[in-house]
matplotlib code that plots the C-alpha trace (Angstrom):
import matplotlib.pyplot as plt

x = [155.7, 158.5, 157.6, 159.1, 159.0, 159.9, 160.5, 162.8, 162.8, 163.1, 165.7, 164.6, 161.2, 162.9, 164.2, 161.1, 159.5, 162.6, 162.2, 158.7, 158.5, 162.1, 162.7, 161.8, 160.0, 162.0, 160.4, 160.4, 163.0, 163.3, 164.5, 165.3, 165.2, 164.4, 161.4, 161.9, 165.4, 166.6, 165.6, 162.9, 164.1, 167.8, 167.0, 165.0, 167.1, 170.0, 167.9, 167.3, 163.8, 162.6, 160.5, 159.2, 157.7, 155.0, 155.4, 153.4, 154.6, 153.6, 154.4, 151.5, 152.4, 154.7, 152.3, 151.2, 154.9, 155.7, 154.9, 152.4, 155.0, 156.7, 153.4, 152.6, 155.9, 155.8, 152.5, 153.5, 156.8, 154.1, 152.1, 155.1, 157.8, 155.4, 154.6, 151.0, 149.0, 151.5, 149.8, 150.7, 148.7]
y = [47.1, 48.1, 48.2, 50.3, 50.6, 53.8, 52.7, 53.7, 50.4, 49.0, 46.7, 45.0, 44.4, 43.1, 40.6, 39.7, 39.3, 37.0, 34.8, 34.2, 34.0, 32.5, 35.4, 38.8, 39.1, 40.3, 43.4, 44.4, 46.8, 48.5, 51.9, 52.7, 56.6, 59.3, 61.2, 64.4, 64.8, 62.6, 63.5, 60.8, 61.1, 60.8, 57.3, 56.0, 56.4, 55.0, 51.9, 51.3, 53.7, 54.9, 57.7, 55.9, 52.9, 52.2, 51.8, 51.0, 52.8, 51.3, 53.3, 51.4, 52.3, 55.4, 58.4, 58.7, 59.6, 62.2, 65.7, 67.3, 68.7, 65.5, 64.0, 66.7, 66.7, 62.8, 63.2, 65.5, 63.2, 60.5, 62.7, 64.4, 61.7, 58.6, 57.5, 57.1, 54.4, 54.5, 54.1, 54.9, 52.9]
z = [141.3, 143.5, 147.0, 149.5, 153.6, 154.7, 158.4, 161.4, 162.4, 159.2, 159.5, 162.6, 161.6, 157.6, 159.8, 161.7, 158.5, 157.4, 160.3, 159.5, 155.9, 155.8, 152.8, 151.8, 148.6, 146.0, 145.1, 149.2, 150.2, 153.8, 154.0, 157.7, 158.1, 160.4, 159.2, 160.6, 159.9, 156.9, 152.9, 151.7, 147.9, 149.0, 151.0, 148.5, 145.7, 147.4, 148.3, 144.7, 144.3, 141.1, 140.3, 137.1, 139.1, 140.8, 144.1, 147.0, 150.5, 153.3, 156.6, 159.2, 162.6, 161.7, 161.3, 164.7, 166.0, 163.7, 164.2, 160.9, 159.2, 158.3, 157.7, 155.1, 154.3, 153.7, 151.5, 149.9, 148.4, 147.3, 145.2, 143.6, 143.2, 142.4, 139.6, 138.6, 140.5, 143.4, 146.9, 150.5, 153.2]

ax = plt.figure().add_subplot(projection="3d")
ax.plot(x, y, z, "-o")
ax.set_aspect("equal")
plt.show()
């Protein structure tokens, strides 16, 4: 399953995670983006994303900063560019 953090502070907490585990898990990838103004599909994709597998996004801590329309916006990405059995916590 790949796994992908969408995050704005993805990079700094990828490398609190490395400090701790001393490695990332090979099927982890942070994608550092701005959700109201960057395009989720173009980020992902150039982080490695696929469509095709199934993915687990985890964006803890994010939602309450954006405004609705990226949250919708954000949702609505999941259920149209996952594949089946993807989940977003």
């Amino acid at each position: 399953m790949g796994e992908y953090l969408a995050y704005s502070q993805a990079v700094h907490f990828g490398q609190r995670v490395q400090e701790i585990l001393g490695a990332l898990p090979p099927a982890v990838t942070y994608v550092a983006m701005d959700f109201t103004k960057d395009d989720l599909l173009e980020r992902l994709v150039s982080a490695g994303y696929s469509e095709e597998a199934k993915t687990f996004f985890l964006w803890e801590g994010v939602v309450v900063y954006l405004p609705e329309s990226a949250v919708r916006e954000t949702l609505h990405f999941v259920r149209d560019h996952s594949a089946p059995g993807s989940l977003i916590a």
